[in-house]
Backbone as ProteinMPNN parsed JSONL, in Angstrom:
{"seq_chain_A": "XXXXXXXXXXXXXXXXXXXXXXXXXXXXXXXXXXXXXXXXXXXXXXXXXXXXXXXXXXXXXXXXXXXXXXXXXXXXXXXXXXXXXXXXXXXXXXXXXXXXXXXXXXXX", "coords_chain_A": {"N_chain_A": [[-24.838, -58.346, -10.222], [-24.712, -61.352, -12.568], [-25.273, -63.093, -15.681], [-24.891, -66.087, -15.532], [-23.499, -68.442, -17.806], [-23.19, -70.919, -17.767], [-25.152, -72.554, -16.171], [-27.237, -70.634, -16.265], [-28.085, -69.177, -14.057], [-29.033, -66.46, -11.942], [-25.997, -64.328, -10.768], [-24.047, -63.39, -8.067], [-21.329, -61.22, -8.382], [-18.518, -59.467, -7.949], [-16.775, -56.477, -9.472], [-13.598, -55.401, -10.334], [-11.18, -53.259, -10.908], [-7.159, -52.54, -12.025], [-5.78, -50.588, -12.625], [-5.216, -50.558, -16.337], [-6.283, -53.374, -16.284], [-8.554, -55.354, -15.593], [-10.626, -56.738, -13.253], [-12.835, -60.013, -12.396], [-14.771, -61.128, -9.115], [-15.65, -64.062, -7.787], [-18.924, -63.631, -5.542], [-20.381, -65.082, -3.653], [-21.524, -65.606, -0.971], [-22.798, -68.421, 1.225], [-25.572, -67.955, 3.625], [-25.403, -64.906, 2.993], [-26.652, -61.925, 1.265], [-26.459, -59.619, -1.733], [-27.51, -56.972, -3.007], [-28.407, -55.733, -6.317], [-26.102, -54.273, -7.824], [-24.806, -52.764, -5.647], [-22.24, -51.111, -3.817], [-19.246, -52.607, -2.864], [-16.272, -53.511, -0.671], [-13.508, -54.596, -1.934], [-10.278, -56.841, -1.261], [-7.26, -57.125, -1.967], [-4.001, -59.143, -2.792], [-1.163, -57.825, -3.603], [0.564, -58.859, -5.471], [-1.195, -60.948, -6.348], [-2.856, -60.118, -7.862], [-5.992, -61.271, -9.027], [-6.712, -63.144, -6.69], [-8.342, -62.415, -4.913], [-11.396, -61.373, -2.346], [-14.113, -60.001, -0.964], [-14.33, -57.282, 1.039], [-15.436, -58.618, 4.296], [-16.765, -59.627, 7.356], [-17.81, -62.281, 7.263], [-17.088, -64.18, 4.95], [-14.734, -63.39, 4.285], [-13.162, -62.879, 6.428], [-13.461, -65.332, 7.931], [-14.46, -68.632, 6.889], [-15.968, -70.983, 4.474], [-15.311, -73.926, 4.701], [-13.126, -73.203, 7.031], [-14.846, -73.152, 9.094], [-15.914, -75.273, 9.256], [-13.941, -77.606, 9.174], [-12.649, -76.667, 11.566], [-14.697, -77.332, 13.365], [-14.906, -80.11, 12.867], [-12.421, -81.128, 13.683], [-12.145, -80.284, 16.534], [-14.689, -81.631, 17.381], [-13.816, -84.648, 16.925], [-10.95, -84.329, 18.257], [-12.478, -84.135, 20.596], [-13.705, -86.662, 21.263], [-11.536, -88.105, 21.328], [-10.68, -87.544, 23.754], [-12.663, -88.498, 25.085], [-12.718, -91.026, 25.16], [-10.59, -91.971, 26.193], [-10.396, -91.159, 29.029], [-12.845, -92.882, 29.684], [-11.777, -95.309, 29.05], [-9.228, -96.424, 31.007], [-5.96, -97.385, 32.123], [-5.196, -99.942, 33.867], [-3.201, -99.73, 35.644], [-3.768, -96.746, 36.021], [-6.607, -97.107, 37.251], [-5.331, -98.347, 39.692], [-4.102, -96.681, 40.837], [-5.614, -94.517, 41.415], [-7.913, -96.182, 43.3], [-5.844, -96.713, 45.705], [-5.808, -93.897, 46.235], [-5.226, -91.68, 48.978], [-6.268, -88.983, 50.291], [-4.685, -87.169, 52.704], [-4.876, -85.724, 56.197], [-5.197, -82.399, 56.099], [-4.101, -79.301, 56.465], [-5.654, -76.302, 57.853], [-4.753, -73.676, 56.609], [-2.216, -74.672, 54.779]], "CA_chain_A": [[-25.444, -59.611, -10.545], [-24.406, -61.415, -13.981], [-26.082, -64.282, -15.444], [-23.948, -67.154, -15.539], [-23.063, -68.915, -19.172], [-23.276, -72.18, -17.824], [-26.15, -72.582, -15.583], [-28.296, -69.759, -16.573], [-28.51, -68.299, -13.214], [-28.258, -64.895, -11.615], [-24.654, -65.097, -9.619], [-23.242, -61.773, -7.574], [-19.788, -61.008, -9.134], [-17.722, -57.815, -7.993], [-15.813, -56.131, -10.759], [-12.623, -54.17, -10.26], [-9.664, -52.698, -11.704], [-6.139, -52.095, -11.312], [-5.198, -49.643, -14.22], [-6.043, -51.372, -17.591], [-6.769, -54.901, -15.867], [-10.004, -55.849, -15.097], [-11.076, -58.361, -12.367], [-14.405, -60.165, -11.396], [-14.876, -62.466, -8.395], [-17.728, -64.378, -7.015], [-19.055, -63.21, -3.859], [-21.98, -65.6, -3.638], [-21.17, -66.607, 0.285], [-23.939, -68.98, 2.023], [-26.097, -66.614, 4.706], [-25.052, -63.513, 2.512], [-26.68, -61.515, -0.137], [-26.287, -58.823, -2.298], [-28.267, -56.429, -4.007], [-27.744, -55.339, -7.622], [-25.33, -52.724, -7.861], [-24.322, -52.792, -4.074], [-20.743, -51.341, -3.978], [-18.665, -53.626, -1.74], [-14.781, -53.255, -0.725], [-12.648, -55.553, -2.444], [-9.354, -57.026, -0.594], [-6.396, -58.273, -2.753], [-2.434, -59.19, -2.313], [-0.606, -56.89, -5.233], [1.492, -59.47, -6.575], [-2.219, -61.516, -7.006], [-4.751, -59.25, -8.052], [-7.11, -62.136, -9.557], [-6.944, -63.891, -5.646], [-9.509, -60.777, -4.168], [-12.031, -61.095, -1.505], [-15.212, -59.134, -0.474], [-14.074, -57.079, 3.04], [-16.5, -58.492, 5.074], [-16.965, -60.545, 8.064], [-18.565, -63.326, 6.636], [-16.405, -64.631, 3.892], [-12.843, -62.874, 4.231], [-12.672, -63.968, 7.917], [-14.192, -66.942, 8.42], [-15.047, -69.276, 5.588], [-17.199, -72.3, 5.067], [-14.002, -74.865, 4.861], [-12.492, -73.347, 8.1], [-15.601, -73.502, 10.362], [-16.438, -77.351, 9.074], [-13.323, -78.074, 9.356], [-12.53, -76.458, 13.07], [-15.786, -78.413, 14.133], [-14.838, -81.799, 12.847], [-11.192, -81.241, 14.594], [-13.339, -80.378, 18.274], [-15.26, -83.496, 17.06], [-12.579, -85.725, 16.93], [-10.369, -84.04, 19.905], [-13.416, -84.906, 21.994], [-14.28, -88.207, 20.936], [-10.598, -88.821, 21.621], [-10.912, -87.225, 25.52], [-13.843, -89.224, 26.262], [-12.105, -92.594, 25.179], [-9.055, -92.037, 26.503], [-11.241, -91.076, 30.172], [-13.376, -94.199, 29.728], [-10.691, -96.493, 29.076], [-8.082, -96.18, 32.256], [-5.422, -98.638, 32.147], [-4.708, -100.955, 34.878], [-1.932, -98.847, 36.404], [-4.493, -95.598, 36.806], [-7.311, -97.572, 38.087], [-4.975, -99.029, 40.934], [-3.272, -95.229, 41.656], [-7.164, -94.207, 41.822], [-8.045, -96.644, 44.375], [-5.239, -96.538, 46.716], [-5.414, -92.809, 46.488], [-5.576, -91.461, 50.092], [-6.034, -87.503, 50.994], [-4.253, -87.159, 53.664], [-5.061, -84.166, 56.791], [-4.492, -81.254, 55.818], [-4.465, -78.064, 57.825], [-6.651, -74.931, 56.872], [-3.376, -72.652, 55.745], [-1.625, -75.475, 54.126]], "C_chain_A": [[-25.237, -59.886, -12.034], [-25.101, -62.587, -13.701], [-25.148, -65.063, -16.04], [-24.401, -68.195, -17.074], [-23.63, -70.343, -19.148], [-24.738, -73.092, -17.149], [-27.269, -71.827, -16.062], [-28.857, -69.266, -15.416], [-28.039, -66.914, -12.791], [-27.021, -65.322, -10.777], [-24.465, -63.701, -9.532], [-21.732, -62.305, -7.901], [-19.646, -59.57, -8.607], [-16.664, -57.832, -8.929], [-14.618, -54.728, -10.13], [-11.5, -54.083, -11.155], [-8.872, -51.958, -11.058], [-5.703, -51.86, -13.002], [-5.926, -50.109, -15.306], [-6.477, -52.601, -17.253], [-8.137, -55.051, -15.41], [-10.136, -57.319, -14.703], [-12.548, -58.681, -12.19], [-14.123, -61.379, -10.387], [-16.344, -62.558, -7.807], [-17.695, -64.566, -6.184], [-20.207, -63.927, -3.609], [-21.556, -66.501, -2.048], [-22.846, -67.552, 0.883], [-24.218, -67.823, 3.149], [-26.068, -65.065, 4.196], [-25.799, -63.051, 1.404], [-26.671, -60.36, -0.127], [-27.469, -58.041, -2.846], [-27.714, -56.095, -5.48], [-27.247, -53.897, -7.499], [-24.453, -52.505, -6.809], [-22.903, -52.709, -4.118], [-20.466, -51.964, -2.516], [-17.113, -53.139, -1.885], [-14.086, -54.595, -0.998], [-11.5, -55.29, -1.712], [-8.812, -57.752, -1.631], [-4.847, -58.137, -2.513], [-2.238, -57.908, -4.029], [-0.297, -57.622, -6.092], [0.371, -60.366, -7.197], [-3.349, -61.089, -7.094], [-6.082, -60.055, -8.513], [-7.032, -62.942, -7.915], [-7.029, -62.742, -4.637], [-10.814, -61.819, -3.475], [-13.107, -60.044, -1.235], [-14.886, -59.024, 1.467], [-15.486, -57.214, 3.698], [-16.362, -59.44, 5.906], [-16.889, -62.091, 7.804], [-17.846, -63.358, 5.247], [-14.9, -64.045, 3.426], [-12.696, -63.638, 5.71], [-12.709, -64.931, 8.286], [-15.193, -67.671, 6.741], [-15.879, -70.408, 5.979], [-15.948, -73.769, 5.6], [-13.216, -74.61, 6.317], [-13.372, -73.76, 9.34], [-15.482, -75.014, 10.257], [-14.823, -77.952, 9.49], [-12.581, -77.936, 11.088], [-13.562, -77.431, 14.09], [-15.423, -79.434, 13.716], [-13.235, -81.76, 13.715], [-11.595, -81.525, 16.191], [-13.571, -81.44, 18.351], [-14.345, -84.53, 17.459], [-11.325, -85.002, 18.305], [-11.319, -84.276, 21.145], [-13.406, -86.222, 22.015], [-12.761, -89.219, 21.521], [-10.707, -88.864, 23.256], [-11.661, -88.167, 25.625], [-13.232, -90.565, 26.207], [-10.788, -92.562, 26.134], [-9.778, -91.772, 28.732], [-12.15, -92.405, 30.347], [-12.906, -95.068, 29.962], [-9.267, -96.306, 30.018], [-7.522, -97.168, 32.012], [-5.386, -98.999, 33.604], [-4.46, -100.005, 36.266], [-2.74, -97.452, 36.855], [-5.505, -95.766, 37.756], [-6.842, -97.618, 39.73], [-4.365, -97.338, 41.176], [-4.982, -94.08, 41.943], [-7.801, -94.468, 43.068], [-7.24, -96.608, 45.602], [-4.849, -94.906, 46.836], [-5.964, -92.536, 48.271], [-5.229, -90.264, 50.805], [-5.18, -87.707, 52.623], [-4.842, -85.94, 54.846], [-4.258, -83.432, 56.81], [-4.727, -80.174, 56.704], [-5.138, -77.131, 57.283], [-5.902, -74.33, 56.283], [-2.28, -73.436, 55.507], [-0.076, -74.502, 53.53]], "O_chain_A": [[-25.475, -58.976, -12.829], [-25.466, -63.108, -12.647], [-24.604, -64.687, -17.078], [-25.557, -68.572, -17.269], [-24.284, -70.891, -20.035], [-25.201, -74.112, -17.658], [-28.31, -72.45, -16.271], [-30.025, -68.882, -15.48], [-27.004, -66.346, -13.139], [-26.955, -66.405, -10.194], [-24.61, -62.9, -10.455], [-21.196, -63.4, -7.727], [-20.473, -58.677, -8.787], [-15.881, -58.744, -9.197], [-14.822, -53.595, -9.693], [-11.103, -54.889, -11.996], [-9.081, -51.156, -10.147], [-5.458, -52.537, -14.0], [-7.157, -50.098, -15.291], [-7.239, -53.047, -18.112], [-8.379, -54.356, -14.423], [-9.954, -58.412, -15.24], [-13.38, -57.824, -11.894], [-13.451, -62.369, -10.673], [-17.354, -61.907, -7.539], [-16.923, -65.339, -5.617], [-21.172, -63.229, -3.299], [-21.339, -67.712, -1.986], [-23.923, -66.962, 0.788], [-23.39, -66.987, 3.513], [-26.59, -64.149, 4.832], [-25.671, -63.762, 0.408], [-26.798, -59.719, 0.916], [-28.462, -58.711, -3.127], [-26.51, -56.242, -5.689], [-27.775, -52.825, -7.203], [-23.334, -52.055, -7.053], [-22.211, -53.7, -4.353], [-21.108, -51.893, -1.468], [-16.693, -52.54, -2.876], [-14.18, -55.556, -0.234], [-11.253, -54.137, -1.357], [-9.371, -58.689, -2.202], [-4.425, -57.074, -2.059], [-2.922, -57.492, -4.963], [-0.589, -57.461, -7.277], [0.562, -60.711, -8.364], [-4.452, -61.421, -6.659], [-7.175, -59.506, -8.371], [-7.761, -63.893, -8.198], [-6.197, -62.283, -3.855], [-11.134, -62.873, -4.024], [-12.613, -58.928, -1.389], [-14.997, -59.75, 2.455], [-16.395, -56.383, 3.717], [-15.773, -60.398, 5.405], [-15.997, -62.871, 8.138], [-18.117, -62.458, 4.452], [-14.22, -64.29, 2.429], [-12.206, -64.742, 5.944], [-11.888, -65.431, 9.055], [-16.088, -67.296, 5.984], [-16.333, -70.773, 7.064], [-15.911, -74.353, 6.683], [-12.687, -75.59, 6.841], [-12.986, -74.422, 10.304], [-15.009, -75.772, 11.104], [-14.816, -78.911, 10.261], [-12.1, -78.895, 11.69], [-13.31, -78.017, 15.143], [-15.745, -80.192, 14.631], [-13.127, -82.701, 14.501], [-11.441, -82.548, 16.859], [-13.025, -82.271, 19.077], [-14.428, -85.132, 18.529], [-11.154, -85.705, 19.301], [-11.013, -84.527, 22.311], [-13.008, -86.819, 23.016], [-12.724, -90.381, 21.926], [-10.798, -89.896, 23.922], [-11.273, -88.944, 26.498], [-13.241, -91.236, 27.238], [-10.279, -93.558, 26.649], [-9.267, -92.535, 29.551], [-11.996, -92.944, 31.443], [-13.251, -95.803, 30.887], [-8.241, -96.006, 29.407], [-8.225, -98.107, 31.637], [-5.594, -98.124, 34.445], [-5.075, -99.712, 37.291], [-2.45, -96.991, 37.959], [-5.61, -95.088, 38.778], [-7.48, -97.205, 40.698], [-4.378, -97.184, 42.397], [-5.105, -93.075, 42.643], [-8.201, -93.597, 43.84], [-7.884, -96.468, 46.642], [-3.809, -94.566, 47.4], [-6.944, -93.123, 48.73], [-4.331, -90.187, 51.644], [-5.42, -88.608, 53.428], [-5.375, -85.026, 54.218], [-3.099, -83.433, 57.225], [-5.541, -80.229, 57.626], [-5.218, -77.154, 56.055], [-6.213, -74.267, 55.093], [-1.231, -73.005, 55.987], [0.762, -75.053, 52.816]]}, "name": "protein", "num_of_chains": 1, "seq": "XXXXXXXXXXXXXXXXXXXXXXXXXXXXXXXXXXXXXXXXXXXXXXXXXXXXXXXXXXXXXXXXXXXXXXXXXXXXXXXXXXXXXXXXXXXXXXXXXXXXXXXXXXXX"}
């Protein structure tokens, strides 16, 4: 936990290093907290050691930007189904109505 420069609040930060380099990132996910001190496993590419991750469920796997954004896609792929089901043209209506099962046998 560091206290932030600009705000003046507490913020969770993990600190690591790769040889002489020193990283921090902020792990402050919504639903998640930390304790002070709490070691955590950091995830990072090699070639971008400053674009690291906290291995965890909740904020390496699934973010806030992919859920909101997977639900407004659903959203809108429904909204399209139901219009597109509501609104029949002409031509389905009439292949609707003159539909006519025919008899069928039990072992078709």
């Amino acid at each position: 936990m560091v206290k932030d420069s600009v705000t003046n609040q507490i913020v969770p930060k993990a600190f690591y290093s790769i040889g002489i380099d020193q990283y921090a990132i902020d792990v402050a996910y919504p639903l998640l907290t930390y304790q002070s001190n709490e070691k955590v496993t950091v995830i990072f590419e090699t070639e971008h050691p400053s674009k690291a991750s906290v291995y965890r469920f909740w904020g390496y796997w699934l973010h806030w930007e992919e859920l909101i954004g997977s639900i407004i896609a659903a959203f809108v792929l429904f909204q399209i189904a139901v219009s597109i089901t509501n609104n029949p043209t002409e031509a389905a209506l009439k292949e609707q109505m003159d539909y006519n099962p025919g008899k069928k046998t039990k072992y078709d």
